[in-house]
C-alpha positions in Angstrom: 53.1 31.3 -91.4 50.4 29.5 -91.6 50.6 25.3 -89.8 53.8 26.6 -88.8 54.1 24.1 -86.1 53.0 21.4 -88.1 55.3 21.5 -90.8 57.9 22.5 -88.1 57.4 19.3 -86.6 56.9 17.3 -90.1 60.7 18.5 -91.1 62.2 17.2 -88.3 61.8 13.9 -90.0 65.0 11.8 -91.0 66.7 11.3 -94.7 69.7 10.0 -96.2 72.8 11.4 -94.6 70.0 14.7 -93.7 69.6 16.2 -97.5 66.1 17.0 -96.5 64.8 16.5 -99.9 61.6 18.5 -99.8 59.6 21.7 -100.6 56.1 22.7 -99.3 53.4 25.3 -101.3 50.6 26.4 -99.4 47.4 27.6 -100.6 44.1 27.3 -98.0 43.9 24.6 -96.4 45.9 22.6 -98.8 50.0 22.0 -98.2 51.3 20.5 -101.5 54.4 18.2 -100.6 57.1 18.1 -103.3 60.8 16.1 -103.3 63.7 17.4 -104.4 65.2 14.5 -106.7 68.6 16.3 -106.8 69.2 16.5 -102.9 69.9 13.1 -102.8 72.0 11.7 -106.2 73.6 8.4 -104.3 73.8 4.4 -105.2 70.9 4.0 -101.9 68.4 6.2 -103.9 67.3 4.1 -106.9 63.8 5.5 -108.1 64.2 8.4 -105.3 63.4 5.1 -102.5 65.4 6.4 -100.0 64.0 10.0 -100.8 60.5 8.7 -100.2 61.1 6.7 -97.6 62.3 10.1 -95.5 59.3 11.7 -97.3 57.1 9.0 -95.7 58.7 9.8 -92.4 57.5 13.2 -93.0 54.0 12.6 -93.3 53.7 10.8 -90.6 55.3 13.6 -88.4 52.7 15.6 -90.0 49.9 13.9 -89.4 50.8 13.4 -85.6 51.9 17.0 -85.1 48.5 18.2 -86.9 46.5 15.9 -84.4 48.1 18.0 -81.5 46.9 21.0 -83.2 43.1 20.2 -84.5 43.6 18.8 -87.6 42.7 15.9 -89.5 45.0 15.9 -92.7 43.6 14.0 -95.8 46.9 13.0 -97.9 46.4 12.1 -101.5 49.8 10.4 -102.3 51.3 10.9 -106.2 48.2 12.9 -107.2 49.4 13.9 -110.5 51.0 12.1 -112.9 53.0 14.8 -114.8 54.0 15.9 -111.8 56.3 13.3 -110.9 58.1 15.3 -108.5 54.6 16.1 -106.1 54.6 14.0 -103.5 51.4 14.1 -101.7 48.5 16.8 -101.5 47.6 17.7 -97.8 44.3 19.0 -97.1 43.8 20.2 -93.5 41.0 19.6 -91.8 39.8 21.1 -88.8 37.7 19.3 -86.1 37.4 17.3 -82.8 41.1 15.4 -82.8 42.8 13.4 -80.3 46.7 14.4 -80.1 48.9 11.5 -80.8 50.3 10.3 -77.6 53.8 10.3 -79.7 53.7 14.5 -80.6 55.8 15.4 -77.6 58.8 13.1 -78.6 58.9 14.3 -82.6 61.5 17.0 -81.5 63.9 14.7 -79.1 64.4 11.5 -81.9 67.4 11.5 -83.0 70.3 9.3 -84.4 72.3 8.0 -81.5 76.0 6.5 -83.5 77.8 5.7 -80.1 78.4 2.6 -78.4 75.1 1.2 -76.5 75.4 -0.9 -73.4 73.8 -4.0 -74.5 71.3 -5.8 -72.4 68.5 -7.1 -73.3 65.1 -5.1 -74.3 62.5 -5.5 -71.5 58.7 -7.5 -73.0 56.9 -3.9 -72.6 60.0 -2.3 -74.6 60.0 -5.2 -77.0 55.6 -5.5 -77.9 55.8 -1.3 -77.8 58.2 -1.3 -80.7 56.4 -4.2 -82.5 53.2 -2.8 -82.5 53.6 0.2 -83.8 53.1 -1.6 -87.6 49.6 -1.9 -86.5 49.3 1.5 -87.6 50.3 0.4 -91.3 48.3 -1.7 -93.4 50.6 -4.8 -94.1 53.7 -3.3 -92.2 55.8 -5.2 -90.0 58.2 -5.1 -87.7 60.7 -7.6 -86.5 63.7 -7.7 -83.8 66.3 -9.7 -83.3 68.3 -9.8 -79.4 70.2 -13.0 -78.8 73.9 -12.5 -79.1 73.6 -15.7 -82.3 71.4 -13.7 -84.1 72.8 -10.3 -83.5 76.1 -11.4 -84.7 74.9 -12.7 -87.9 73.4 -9.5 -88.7 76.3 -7.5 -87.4 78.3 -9.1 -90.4 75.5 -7.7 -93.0 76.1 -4.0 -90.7 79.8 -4.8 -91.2 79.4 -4.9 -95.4 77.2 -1.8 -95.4 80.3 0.2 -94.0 82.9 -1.4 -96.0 81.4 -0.9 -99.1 81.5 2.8 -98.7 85.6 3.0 -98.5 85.3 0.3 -101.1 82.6 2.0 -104.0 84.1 5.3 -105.4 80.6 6.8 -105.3 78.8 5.7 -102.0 82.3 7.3 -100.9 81.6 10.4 -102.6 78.5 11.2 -101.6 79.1 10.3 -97.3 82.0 12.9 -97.7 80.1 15.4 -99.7 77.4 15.5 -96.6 79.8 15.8 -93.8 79.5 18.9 -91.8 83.3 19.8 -90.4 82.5 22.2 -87.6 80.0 24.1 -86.2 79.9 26.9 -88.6 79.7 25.0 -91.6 77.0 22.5 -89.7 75.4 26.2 -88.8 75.3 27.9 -92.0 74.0 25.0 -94.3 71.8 23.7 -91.7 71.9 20.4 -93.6 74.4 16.8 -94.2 75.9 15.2 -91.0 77.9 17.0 -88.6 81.0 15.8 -88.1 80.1 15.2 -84.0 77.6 13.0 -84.8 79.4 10.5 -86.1 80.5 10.1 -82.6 83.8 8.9 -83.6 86.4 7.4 -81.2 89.9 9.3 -81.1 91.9 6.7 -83.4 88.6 6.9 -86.4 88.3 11.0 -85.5 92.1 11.0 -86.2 91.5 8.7 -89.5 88.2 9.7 -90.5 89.2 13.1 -92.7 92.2 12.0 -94.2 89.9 9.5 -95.7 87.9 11.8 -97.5 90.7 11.2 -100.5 90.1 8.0 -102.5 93.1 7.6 -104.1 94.0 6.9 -100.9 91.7 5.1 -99.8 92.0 2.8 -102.9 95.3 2.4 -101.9 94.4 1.3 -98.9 92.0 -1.1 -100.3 95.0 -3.4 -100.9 95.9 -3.3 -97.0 92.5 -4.2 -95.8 91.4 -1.2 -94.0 87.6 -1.0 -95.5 87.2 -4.6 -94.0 88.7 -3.1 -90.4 86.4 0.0 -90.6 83.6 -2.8 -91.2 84.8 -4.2 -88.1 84.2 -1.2 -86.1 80.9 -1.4 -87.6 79.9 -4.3 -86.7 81.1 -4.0 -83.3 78.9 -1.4 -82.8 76.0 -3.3 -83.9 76.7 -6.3 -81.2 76.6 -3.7 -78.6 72.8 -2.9 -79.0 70.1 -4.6 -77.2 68.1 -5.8 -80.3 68.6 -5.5 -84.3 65.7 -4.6 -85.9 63.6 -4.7 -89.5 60.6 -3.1 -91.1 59.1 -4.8 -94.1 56.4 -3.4 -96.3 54.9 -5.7 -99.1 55.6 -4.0 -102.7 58.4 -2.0 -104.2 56.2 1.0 -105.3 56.3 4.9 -104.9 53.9 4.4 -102.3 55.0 1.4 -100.3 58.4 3.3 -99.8 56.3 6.1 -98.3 54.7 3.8 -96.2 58.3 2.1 -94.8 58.9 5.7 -94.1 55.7 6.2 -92.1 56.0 2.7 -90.3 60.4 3.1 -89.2 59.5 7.0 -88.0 56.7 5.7 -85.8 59.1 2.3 -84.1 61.9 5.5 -83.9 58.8 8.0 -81.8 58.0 4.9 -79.7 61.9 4.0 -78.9 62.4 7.5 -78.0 59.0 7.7 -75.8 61.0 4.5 -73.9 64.6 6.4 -73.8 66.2 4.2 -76.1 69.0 4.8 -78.7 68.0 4.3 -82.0 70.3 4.4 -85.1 69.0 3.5 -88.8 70.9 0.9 -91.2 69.1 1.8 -94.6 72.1 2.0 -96.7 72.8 -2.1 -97.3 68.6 -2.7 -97.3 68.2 0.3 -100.5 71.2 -1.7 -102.0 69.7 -4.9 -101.5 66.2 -3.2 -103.1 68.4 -2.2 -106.1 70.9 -5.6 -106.7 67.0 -7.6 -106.5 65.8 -5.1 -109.1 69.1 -5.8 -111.3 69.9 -2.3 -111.3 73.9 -3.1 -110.9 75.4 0.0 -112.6 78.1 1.1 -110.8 78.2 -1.8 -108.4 81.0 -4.2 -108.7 80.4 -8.1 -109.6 82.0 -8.8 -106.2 79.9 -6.5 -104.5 76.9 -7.2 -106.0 77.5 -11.2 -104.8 78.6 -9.9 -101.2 74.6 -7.8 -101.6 72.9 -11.0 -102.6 74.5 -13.3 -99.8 73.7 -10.4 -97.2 69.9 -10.6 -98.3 69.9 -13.6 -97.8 70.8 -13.5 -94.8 68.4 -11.1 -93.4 65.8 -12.6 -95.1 66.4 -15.9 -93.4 66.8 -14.6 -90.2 63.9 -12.3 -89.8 61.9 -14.5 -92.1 61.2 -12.1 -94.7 61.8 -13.5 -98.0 59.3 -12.4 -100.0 61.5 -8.9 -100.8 59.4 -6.6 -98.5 62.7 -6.2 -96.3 62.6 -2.1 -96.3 64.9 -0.7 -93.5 67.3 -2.2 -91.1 68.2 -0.6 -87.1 69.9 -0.9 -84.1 68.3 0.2 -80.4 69.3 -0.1 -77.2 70.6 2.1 -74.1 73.9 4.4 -74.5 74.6 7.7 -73.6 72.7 11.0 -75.2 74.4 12.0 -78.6 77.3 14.4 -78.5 75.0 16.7 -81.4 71.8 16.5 -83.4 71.6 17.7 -87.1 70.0 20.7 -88.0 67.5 22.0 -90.2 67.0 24.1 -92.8 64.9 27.2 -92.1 61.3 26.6 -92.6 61.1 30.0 -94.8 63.9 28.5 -97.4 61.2 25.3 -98.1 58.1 26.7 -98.1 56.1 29.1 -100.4 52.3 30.3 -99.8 
């Protein structure tokens, strides 16, 4: 197959809860990129945001994997306008490149859900991570370390969690992508394996009975979403900063460009051996509660959403809505898994 390693290494990009929403046609030179709007049907993905935001993340795998290999690509983003569902058109050129000092470390990113061991970020760690928006025009990146700070946005980590035992449908659609054991993870090649979660014995114990919701809206009345969120947000205190990328706009092509900018901070954490886990769930609900887009949301949640922006926007001091994607890094232990991905031969055509 023609740019085999290239699109190889593009793929390896993240998405919501791994649904991989994409499809490549090849013809020449030229790889046309297309999403897959039913791969990811959840509350996060108003517009297909999240979808584009992995899609973005693709890209710019692409365009770091084809410098490594000669190429210069030319993207042409939302080329066609009755083709909603084309992405970007790729043309690769050949010619004198210099291979992106970030190439070697596409294949070892990776979520990392355990417990990290705090400490603080070193200066070099801390400016490496920032300036990787310098390689997006009006993207930025801000972090967050001191234990005041951290805690404050460990409660807005906490409502991200609890939401999803208390909304039927964010619910729905974590279960529906959970990977139970290794032949299922194996076979489908997509979703979240079940050891990535890197549960604890108590939540591994609890974690599957959950699946059922009339259960877990019985549960509701006993508190237990609000102790899951407590697990959550213990979590996030344990990492060495908190992290946000903002992009001005809420366009097609500004979520593409969040994607390009958080899967360049992710290369340059994993180049420095750090854990890096993404919080994009609460952020694309924030996006959509600002955009009034409430369906399915309850009154009470959509109030909890407002007062969470608010809080991130006041603490990163981003309150002009370009707040795109929220994470955690720091130092833990390597992940007990990695997700998979589908076979190359299953998304592309030529």
């Amino acid at each position: 197959m023609v740019y085999r390693e290239v699109l190889e290494a593009a793929v390896l990009a993240p998405s919501g809860d791994n649904c991989q929403p994409w499809r490549f046609v090849i013809d020449g030179d030229v790889i046309r990129v297309f999403n897959i709007p039913d791969k990811d049907t959840s509350l996060f993905n108003l517009r297909q945001r999240a979808s584009y935001v992995a899609h973005g993340a693709l890209l710019e795998n692409l365009t770091i994997a084809a410098s490594a290999f000669g190429y210069t690509p030319d993207i042409v983003l939302f080329p066609d306008s009755n083709a909603p569902n084309l992405v970007a058109v790729v043309r690769m050129n050949k010619g004198n490149t210099t291979a992106d000092p970030l190439y070697p470390w596409i294949p070892r990113r990776c979520t990392n859900r355990s417990r990290y061991k705090g400490g603080a970020l070193t200066d070099n760690e801390t400016n490496a991570l920032l300036a990787s928006a310098d390689r997006v025009p009006a993207g930025k990146v801000v972090l967050t370390g001191s234990d005041q700070e951290k805690a404050e946005v460990a409660n807005v980590i906490a409502l991200n969690d609890q939401l999803i035992f208390e909304n039927e449908y964010l619910h729905a659609f974590l279960y529906e992508h959970v990977r139970w054991n290794d032949r299922e993870a194996r076979e489908l090649a997509d979703g979240l394996d079940i050891k990535t979660l890197e549960l604890a014995p108590p939540d591994s114990f609890a974690f599957p009975l959950l699946k059922s919701w009339p259960l877990v809206s019985f549960l509701k009345k006993f508190g237990v979403p609000r102790i899951i969120g407590g697990s959550a947000r213990r979590l996030a205190l344990s990492a060495s900063a908190i992290g946000v990328v903002a992009v001005p706009g809420t366009g097609d092509t500004e979520s593409i460009s969040a994607g390009r900018l958080i899967e360049r901070v992710w290369l340059e954490a994993t180049k420095l051996d750090l854990s890096f886990q993404l919080m994009t769930g609460i952020t694309l609900l924030m996006r959509r509660v600002l955009d009034r887009e409430t369906e399915n949301l309850s009154p009470q949640h959509v109030e909890q959403i407002k007062k969470a922006y608010g809080i991130l926007a006041s603490r990163f001091g981003i309150e002009d809505g370009s707040l795109f994607i929220m994470f955690r890094v720091g130092r833990s232990a390597p992940p007990s898994a990695r997700s998979l991905r589908i076979a190359l031969e299953q998304v592309v055509s030529q």
